[in-house]
C-alpha positions in Angstrom: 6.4 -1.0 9.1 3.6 -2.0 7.4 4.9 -2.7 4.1 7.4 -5.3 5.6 4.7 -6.9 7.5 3.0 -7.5 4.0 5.3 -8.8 2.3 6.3 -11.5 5.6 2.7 -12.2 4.9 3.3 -13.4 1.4 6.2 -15.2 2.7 4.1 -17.4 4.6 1.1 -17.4 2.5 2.6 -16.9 -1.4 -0.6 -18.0 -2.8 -2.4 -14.8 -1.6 -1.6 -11.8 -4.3 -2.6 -14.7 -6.8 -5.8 -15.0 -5.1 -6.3 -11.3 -4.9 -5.6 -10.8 -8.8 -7.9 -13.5 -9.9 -10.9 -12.8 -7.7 -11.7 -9.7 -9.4 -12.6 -12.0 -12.2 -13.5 -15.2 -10.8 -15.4 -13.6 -7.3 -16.0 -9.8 -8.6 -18.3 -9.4 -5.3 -16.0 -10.6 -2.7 -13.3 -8.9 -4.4 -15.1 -5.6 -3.6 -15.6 -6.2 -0.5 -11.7 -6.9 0.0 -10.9 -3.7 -1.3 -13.3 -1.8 0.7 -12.1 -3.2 4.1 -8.6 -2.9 3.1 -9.0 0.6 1.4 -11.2 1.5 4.5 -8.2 0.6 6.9 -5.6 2.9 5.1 -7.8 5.1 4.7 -8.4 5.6 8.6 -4.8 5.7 9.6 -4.1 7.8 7.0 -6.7 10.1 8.6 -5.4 9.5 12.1 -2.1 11.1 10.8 -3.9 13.7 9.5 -5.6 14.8 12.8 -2.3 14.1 14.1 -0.9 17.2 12.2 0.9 14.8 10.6 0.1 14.7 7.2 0.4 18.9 6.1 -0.9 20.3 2.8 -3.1 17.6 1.9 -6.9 18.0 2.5 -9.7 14.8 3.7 -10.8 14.1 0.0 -6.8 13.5 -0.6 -6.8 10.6 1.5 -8.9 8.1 -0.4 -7.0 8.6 -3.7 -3.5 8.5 -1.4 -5.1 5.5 0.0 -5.1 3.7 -3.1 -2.0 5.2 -4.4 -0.2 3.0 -1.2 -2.5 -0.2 -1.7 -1.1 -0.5 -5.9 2.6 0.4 -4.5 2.6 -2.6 -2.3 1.1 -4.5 -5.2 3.3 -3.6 -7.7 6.5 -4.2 -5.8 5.2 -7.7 -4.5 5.2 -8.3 -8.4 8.3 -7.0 -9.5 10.8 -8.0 -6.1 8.8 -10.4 -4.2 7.4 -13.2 -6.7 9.7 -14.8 -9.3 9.2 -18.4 -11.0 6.0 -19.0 -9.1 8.1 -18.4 -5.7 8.5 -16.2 -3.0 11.7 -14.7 -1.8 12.7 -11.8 0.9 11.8 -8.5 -0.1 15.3 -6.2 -0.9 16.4 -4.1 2.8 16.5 -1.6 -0.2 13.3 -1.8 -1.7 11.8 -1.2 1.8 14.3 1.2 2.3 13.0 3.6 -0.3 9.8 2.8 0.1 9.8 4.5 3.4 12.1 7.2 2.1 9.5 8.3 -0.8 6.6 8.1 1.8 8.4 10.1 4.2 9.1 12.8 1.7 5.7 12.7 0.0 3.4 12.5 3.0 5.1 13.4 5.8 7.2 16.7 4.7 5.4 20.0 4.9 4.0 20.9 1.4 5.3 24.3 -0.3 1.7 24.2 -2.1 2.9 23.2 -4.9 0.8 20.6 -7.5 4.2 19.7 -9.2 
């Protein structure tokens, strides 16, 4: 899972979110171009599910904001279960665990057309 290979990453290279967070500030361009390489990669698989029939109810212009929606998840819990004191520690099995549940259910589970 990608998620879990993420935060393996930041196991082995804890200095990395750090450097992500402060380059918007410090190096505004290459920070831009980090997001658009890593946006651009979610964004593709997210379309190879689509033409999979994988991904049902949502339509191409979804994807980018769904890409983005995953990229500030995986920040977010890096923050909250992954960093503490300046360290890094194991992500939760449960924290992973969910993660995949909620993704399963919100992209992967046919849509009742819904907007709710």
């Amino acid at each position: 899972m990608r998620m879990q290979a993420y935060f393996s990453f930041l196991e082995s290279h804890p200095w990395f979110h750090r450097l992500v967070n402060e380059a918007e500030t410090l190096a505004p361009r290459a920070h831009a171009v980090y997001f658009a390489d890593i946006s651009s990669g979610y964004l593709r698989s997210l379309k190879r599910a689509m033409e999979r029939g994988e991904l049902k109810g949502y339509t191409d212009d979804d994807l980018e904001p769904i890409a983005y929606m995953l990229l500030s998840v995986r920040t977010y819990l890096a923050q909250r279960y992954v960093y503490k004191n300046g360290k890094v520690k194991p992500v939760p099995d449960r924290v992973l665990k969910t993660y995949a549940e909620f993704i399963r259910r919100a992209l992967f589970v046919e849509s009742d057309g819904g907007t709710g």
